[in-house]
PDB file of N, H, CA, C and O in Angstrom:
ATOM      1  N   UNK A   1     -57.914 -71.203 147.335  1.00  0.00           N
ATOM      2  CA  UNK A   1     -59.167 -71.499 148.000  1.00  0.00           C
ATOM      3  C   UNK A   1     -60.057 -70.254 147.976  1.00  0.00           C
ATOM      4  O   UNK A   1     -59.725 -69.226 148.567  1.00  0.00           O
ATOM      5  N   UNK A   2     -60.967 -70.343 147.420  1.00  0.00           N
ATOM      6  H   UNK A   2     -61.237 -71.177 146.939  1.00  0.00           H
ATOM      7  CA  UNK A   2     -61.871 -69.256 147.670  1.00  0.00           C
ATOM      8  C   UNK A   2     -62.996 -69.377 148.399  1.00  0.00           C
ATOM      9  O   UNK A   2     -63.641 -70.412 148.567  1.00  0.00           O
ATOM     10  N   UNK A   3     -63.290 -67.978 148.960  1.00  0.00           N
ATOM     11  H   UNK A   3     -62.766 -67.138 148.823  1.00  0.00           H
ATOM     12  CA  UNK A   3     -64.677 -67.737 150.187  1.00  0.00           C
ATOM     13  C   UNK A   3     -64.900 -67.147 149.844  1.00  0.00           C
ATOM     14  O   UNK A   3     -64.302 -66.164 149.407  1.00  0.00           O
ATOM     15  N   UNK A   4     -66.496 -67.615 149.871  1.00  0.00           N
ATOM     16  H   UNK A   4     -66.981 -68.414 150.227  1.00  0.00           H
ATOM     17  CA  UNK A   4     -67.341 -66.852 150.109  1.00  0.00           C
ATOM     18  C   UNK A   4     -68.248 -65.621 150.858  1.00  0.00           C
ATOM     19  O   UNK A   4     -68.980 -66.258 151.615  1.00  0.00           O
ATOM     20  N   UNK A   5     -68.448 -64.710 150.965  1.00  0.00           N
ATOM     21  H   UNK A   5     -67.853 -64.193 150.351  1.00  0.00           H
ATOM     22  CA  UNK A   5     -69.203 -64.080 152.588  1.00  0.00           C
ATOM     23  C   UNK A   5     -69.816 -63.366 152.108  1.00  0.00           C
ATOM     24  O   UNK A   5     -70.163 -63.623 150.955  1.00  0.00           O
ATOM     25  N   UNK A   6     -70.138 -62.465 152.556  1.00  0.00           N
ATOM     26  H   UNK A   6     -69.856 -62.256 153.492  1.00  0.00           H
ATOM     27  CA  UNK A   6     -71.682 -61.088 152.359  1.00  0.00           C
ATOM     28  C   UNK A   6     -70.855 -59.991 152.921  1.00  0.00           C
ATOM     29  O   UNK A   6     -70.807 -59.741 154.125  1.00  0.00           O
ATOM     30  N   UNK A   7     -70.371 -59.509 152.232  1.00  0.00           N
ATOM     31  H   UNK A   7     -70.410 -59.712 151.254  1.00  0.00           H
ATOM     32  CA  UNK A   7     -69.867 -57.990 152.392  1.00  0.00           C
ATOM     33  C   UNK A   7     -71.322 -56.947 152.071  1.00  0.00           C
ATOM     34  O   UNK A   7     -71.956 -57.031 151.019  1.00  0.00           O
ATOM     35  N   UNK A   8     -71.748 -55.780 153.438  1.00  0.00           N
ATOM     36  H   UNK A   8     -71.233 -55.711 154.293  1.00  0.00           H
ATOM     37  CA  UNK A   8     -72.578 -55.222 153.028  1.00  0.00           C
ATOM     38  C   UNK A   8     -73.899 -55.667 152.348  1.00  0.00           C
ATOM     39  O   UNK A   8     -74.323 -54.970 151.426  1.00  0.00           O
ATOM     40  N   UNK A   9     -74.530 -56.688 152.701  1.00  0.00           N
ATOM     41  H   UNK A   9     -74.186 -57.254 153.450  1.00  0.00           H
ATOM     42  CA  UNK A   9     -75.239 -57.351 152.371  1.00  0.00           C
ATOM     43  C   UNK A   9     -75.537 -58.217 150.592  1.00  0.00           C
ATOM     44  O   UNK A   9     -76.501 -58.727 150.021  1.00  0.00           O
ATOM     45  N   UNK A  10     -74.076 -57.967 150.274  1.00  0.00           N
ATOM     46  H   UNK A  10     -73.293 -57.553 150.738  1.00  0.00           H
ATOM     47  CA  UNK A  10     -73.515 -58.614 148.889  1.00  0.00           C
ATOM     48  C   UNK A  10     -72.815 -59.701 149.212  1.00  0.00           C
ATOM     49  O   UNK A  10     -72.106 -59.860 150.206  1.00  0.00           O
ATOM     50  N   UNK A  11     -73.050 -60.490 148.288  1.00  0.00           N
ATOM     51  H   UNK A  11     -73.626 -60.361 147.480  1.00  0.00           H
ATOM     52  CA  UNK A  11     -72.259 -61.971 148.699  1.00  0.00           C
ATOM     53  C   UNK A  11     -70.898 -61.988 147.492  1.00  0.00           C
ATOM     54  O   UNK A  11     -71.084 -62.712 146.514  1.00  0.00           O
ATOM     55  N   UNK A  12     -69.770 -61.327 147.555  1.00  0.00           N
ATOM     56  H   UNK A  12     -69.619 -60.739 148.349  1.00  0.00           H
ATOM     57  CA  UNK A  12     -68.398 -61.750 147.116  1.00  0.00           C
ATOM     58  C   UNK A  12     -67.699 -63.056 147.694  1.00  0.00           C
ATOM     59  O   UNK A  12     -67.971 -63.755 148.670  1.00  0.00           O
ATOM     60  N   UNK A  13     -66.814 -63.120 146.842  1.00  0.00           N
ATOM     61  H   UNK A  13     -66.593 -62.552 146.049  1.00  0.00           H
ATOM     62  CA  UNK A  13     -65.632 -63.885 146.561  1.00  0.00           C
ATOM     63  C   UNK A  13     -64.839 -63.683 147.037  1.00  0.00           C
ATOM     64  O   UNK A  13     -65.157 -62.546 147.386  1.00  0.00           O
ATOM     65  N   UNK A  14     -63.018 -63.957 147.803  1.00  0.00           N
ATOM     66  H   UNK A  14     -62.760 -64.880 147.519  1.00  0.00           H
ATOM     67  CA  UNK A  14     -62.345 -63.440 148.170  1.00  0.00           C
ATOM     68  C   UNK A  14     -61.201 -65.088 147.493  1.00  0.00           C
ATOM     69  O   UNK A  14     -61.303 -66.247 147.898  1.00  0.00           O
ATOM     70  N   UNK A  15     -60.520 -64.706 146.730  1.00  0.00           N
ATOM     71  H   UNK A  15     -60.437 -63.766 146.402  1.00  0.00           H
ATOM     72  CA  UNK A  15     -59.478 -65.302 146.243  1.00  0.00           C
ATOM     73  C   UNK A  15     -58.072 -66.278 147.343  1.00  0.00           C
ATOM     74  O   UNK A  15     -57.495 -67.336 147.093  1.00  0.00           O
ATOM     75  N   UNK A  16     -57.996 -65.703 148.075  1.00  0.00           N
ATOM     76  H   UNK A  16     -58.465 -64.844 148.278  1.00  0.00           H
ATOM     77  CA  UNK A  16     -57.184 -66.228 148.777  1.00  0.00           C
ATOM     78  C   UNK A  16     -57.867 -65.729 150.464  1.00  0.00           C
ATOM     79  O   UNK A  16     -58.701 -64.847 150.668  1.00  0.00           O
ATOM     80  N   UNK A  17     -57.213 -66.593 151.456  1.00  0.00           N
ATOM     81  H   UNK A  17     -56.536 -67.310 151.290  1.00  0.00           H
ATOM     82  CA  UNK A  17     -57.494 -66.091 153.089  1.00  0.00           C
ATOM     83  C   UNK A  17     -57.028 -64.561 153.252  1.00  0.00           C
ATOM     84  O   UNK A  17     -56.287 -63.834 152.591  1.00  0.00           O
ATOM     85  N   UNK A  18     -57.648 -64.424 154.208  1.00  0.00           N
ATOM     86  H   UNK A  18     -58.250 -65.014 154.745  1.00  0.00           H
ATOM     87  CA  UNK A  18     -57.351 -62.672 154.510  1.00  0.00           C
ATOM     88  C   UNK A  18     -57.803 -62.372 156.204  1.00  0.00           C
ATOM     89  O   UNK A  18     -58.595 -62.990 156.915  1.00  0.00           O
ATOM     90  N   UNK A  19     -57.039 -61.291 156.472  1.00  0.00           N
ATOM     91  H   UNK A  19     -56.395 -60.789 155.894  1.00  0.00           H
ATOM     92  CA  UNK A  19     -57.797 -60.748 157.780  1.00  0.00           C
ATOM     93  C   UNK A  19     -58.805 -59.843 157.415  1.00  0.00           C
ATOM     94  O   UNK A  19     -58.944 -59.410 156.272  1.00  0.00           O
ATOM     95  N   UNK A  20     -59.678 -59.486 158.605  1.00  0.00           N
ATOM     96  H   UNK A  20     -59.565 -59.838 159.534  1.00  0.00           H
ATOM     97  CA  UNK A  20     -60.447 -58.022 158.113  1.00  0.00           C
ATOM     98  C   UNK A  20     -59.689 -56.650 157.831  1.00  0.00           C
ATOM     99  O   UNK A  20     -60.226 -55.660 157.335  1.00  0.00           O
ATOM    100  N   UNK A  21     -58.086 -56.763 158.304  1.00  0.00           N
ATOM    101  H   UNK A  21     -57.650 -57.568 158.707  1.00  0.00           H
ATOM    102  CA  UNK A  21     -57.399 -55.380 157.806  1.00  0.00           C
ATOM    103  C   UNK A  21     -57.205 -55.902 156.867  1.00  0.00           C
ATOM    104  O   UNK A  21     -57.599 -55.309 155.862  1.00  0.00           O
ATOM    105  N   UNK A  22     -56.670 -56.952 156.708  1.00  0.00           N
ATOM    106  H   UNK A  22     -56.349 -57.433 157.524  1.00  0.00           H
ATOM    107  CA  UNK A  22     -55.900 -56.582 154.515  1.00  0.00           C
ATOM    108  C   UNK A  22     -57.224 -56.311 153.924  1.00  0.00           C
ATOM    109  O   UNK A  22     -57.168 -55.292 153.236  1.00  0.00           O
ATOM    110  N   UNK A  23     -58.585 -56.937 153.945  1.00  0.00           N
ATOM    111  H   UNK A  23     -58.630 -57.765 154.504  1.00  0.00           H
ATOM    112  CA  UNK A  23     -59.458 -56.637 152.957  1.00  0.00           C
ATOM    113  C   UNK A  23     -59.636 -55.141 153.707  1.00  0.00           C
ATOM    114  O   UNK A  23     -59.728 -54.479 152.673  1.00  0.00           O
ATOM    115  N   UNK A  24     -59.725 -54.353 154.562  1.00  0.00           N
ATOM    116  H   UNK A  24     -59.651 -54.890 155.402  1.00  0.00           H
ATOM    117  CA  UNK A  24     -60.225 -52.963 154.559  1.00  0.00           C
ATOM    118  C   UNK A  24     -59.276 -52.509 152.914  1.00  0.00           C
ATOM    119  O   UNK A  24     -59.625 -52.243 151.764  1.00  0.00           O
ATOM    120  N   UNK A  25     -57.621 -52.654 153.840  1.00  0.00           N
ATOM    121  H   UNK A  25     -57.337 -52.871 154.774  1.00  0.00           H
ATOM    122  CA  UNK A  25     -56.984 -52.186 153.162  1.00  0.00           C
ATOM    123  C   UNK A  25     -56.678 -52.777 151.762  1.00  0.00           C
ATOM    124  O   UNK A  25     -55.836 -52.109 151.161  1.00  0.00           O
ATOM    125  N   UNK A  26     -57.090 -53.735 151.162  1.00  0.00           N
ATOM    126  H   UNK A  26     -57.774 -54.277 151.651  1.00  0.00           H
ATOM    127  CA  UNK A  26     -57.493 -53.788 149.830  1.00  0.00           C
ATOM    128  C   UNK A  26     -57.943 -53.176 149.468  1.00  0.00           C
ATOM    129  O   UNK A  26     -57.315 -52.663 148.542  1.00  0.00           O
ATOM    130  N   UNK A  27     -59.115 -52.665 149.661  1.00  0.00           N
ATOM    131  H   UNK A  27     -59.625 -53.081 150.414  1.00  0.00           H
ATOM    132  CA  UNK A  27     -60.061 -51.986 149.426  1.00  0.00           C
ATOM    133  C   UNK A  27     -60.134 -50.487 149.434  1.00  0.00           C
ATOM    134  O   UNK A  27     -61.083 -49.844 148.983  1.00  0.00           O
ATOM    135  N   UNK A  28     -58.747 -49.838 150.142  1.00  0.00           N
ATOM    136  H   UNK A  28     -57.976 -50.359 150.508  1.00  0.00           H
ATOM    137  CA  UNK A  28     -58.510 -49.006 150.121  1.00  0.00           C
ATOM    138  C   UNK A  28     -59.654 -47.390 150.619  1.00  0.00           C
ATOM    139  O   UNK A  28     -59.966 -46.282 150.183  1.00  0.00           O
ATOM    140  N   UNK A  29     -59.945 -48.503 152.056  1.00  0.00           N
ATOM    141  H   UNK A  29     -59.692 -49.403 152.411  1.00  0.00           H
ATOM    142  CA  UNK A  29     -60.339 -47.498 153.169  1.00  0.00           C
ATOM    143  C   UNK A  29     -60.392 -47.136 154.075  1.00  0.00           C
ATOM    144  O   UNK A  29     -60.602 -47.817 155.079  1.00  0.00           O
ATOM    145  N   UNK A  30     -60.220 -45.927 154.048  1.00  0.00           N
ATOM    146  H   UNK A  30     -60.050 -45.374 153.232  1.00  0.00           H
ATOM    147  CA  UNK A  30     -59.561 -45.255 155.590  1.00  0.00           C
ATOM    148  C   UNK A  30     -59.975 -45.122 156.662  1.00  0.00           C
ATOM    149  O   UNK A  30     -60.733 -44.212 157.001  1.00  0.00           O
ATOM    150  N   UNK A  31     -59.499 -46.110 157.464  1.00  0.00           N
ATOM    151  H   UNK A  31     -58.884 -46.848 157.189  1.00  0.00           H
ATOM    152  CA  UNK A  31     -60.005 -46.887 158.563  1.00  0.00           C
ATOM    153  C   UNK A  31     -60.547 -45.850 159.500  1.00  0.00           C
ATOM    154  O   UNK A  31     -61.536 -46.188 160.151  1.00  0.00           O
ATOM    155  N   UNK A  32     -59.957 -44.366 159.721  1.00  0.00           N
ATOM    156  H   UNK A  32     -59.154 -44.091 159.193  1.00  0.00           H
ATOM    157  CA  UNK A  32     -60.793 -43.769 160.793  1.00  0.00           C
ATOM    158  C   UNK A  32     -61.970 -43.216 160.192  1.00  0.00           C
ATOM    159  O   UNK A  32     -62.650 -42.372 160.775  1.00  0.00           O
ATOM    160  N   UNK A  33     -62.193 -43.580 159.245  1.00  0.00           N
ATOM    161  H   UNK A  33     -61.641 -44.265 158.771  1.00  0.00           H
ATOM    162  CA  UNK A  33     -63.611 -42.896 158.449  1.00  0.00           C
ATOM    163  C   UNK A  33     -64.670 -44.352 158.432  1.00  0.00           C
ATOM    164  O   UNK A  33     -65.704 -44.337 157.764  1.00  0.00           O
ATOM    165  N   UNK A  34     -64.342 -45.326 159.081  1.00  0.00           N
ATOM    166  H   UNK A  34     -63.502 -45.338 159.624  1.00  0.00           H
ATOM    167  CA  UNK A  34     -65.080 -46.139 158.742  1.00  0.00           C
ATOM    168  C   UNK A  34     -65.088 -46.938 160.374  1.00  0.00           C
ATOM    169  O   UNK A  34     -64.158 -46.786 161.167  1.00  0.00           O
ATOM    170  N   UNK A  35     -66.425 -47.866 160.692  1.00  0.00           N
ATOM    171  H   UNK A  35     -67.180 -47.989 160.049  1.00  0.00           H
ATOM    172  CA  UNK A  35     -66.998 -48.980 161.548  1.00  0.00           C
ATOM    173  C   UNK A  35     -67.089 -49.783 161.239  1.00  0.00           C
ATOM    174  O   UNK A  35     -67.204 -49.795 160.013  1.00  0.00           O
ATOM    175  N   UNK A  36     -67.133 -51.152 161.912  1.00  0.00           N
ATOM    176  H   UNK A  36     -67.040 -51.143 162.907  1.00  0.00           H
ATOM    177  CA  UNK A  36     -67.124 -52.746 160.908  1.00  0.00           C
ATOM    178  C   UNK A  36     -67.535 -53.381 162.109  1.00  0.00           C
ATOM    179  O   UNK A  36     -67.228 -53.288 163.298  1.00  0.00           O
ATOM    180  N   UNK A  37     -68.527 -54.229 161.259  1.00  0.00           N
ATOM    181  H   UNK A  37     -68.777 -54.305 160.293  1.00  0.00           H
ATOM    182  CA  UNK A  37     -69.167 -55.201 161.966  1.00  0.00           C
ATOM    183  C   UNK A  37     -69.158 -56.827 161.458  1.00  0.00           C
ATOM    184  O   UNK A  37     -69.382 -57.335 160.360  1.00  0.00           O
ATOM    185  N   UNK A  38     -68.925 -57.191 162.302  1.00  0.00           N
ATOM    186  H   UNK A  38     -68.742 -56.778 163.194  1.00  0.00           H
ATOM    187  CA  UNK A  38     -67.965 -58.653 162.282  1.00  0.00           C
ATOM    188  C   UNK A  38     -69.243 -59.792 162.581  1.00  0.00           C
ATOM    189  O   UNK A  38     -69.684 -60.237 163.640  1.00  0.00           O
ATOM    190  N   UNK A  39     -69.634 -60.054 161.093  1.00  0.00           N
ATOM    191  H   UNK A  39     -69.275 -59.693 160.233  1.00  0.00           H
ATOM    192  CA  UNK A  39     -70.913 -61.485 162.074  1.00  0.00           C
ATOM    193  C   UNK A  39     -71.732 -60.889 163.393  1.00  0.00           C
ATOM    194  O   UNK A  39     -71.758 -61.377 164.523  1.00  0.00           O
ATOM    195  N   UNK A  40     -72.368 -59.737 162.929  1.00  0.00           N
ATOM    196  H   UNK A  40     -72.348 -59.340 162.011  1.00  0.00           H
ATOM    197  CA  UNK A  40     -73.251 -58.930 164.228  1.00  0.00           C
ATOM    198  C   UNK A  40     -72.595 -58.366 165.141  1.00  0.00           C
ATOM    199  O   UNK A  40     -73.211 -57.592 165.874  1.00  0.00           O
ATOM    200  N   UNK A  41     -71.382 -58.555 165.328  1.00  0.00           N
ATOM    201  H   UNK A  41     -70.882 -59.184 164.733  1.00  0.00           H
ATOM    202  CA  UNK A  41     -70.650 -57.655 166.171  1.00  0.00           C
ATOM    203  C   UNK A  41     -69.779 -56.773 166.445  1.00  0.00           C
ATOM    204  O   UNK A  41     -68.699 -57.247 166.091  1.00  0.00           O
ATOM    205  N   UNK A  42     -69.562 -55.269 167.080  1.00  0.00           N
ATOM    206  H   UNK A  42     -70.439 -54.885 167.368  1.00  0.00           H
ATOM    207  CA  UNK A  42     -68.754 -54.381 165.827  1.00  0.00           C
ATOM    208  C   UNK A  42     -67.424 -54.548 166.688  1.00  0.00           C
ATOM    209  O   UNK A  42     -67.122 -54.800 167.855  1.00  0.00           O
ATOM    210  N   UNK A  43     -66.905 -54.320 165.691  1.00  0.00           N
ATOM    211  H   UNK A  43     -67.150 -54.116 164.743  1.00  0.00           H
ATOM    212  CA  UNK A  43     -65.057 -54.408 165.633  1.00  0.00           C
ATOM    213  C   UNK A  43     -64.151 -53.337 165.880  1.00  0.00           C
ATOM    214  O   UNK A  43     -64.014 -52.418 165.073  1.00  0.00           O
ATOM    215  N   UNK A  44     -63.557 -53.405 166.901  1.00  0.00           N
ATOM    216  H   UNK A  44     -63.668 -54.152 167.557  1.00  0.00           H
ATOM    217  CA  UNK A  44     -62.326 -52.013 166.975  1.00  0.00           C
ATOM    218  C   UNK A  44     -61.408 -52.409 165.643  1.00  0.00           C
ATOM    219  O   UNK A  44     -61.305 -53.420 164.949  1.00  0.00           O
ATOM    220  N   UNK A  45     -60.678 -50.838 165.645  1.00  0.00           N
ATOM    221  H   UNK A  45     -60.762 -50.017 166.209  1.00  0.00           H
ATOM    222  CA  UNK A  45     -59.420 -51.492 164.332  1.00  0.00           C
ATOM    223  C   UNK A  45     -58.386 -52.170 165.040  1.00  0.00           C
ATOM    224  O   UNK A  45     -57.675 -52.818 164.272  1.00  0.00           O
ATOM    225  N   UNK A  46     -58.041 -52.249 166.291  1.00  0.00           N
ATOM    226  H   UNK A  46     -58.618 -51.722 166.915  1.00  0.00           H
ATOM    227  CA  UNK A  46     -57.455 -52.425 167.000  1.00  0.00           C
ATOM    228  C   UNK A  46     -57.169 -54.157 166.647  1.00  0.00           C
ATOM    229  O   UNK A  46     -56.067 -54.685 166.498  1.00  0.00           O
ATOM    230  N   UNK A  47     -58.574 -54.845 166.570  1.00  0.00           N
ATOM    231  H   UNK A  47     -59.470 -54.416 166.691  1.00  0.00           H
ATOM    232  CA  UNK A  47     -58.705 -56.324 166.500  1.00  0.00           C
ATOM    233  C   UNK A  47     -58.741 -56.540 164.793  1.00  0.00           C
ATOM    234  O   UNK A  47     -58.810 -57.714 164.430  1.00  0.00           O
ATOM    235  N   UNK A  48     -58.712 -55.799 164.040  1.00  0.00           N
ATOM    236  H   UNK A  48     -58.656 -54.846 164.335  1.00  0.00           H
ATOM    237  CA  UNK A  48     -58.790 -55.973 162.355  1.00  0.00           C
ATOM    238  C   UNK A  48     -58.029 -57.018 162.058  1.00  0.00           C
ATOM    239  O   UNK A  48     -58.390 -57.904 161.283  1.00  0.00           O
ATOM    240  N   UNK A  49     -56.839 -56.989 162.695  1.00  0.00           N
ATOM    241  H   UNK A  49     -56.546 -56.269 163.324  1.00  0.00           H
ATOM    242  CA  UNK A  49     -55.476 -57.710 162.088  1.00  0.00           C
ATOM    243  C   UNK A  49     -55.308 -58.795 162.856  1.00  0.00           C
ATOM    244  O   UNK A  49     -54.227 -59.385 162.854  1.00  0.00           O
ATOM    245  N   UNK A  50     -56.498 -59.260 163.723  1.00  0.00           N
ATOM    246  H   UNK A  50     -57.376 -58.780 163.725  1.00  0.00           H
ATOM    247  CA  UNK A  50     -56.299 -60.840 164.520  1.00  0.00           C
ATOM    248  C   UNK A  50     -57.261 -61.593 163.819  1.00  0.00           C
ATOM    249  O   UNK A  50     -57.205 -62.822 163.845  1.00  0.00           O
ATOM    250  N   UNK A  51     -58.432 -60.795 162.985  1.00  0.00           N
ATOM    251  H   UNK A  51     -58.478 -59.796 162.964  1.00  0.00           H
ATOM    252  CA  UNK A  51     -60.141 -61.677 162.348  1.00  0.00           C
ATOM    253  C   UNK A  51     -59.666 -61.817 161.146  1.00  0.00           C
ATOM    254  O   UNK A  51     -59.473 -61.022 160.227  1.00  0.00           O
ATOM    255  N   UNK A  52     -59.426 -63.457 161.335  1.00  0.00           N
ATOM    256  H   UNK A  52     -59.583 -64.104 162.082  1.00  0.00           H
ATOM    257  CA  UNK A  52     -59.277 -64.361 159.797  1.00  0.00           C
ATOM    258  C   UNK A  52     -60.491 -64.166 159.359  1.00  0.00           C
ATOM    259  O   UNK A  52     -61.358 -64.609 160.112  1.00  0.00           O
ATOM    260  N   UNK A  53     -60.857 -63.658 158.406  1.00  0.00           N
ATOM    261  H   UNK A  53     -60.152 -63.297 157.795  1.00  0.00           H
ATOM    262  CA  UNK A  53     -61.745 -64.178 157.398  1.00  0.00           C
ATOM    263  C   UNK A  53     -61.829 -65.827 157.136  1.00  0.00           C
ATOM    264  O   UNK A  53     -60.958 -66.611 156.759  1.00  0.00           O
ATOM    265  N   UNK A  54     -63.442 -66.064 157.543  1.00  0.00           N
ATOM    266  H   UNK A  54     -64.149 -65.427 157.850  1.00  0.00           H
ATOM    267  CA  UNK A  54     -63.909 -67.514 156.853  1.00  0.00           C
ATOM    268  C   UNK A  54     -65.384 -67.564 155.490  1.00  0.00           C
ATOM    269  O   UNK A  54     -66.014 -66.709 154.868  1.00  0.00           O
ATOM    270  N   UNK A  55     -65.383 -68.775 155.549  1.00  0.00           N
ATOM    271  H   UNK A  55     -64.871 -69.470 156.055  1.00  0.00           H
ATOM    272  CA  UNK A  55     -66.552 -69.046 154.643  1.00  0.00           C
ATOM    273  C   UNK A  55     -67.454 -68.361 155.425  1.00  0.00           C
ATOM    274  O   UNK A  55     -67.471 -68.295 156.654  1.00  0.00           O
ATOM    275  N   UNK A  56     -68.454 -67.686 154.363  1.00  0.00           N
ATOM    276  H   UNK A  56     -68.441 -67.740 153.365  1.00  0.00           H
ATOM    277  CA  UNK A  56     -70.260 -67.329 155.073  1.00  0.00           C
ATOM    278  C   UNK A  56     -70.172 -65.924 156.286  1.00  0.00           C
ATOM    279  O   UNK A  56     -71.055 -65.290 156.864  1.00  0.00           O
ATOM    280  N   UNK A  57     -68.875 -65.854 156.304  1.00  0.00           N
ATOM    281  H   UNK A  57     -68.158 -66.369 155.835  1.00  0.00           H
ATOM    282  CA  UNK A  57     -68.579 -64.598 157.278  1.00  0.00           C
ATOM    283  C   UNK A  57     -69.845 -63.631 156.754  1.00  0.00           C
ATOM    284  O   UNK A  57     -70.472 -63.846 155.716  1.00  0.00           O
ATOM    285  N   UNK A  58     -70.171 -62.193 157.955  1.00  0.00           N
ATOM    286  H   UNK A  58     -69.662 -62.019 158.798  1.00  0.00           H
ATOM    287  CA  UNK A  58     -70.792 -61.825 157.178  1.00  0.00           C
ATOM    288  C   UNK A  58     -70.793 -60.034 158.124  1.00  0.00           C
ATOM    289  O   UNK A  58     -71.191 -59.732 159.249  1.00  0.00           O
ATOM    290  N   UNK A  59     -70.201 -59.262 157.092  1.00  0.00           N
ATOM    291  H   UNK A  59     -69.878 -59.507 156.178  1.00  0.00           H
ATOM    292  CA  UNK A  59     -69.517 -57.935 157.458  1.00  0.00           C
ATOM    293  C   UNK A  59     -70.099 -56.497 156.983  1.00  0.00           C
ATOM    294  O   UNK A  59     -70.262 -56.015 155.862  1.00  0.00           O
ATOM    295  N   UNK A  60     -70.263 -56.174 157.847  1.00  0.00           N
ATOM    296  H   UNK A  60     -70.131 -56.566 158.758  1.00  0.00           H
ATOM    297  CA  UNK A  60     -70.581 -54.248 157.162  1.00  0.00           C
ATOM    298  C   UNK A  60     -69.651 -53.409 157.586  1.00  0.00           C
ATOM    299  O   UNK A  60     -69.138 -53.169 158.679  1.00  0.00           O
ATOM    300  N   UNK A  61     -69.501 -52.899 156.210  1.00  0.00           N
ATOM    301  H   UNK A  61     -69.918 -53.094 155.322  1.00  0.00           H
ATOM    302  CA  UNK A  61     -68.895 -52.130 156.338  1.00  0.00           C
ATOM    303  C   UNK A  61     -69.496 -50.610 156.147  1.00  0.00           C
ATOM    304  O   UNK A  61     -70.474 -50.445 155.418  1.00  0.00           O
ATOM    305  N   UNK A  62     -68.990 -49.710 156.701  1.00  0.00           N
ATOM    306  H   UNK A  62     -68.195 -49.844 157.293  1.00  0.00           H
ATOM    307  CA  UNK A  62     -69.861 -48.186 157.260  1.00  0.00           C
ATOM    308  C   UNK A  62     -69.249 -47.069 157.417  1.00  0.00           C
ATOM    309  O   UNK A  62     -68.391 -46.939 158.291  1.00  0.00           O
ATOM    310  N   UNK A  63     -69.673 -45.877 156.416  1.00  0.00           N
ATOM    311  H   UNK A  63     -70.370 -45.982 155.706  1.00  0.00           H
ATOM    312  CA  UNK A  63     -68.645 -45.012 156.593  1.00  0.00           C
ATOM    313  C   UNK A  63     -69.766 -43.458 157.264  1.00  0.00           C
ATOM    314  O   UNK A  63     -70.929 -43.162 156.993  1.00  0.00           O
ATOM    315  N   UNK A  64     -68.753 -42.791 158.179  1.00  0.00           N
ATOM    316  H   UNK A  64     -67.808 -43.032 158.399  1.00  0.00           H
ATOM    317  CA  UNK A  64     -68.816 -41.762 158.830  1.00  0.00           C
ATOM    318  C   UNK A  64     -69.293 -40.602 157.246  1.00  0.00           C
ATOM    319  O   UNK A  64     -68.618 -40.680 156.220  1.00  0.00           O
ATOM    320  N   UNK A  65     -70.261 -39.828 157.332  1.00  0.00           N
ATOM    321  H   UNK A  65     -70.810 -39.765 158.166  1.00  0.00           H
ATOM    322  CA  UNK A  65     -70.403 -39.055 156.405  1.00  0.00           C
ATOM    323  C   UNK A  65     -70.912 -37.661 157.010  1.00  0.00           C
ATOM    324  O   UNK A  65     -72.004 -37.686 157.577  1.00  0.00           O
ATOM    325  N   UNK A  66     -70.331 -36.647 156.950  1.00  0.00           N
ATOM    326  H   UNK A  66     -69.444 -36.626 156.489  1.00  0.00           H
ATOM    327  CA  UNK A  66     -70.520 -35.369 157.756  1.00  0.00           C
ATOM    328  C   UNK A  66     -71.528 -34.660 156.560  1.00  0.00           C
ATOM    329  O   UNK A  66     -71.547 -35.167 155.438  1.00  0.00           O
ATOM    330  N   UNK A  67     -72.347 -33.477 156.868  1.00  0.00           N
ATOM    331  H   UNK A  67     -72.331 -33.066 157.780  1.00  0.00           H
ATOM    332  CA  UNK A  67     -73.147 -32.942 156.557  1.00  0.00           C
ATOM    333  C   UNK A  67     -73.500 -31.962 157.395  1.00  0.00           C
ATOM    334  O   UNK A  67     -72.746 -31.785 158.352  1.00  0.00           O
ATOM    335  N   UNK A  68     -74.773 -31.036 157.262  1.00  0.00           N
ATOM    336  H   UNK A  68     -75.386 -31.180 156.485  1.00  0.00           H
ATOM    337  CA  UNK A  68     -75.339 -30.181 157.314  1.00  0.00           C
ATOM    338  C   UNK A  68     -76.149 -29.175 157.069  1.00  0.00           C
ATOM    339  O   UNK A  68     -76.338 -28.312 157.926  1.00  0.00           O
TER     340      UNK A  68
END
């Protein structure tokens, strides 16, 4: 079954169901370097591994970038 959603204001594919941790960690990023926002609302990592991914979901993802 595949879904659809808007990752980052891109609309992917996702091959099979997923939570929001397996796709972080698909994706291979490191969760304390990063914020996520869940359908307008932001997400502890704490709750990553309870949010099924559905159709039309729609997620940002955001990373911490230091400078100076």
């Amino acid at each position: 079954m595949e879904l659809k959603l808007l990752i980052n204001g891109k609309e992917e594919s996702l091959l099979s169901e997923m939570t929001l941790a397996e796709l972080i960690s698909q994706r291979g990023l490191n969760p304390k370097s990063i914020i996520v926002e869940y359908n307008f609302e932001l997400v502890t990592e704490e709750n990553w591994s309870q949010i099924k991914l559905h159709e039309s979901d729609r997620i940002e993802i955001l990373r911490f970038v230091g400078g100076g």
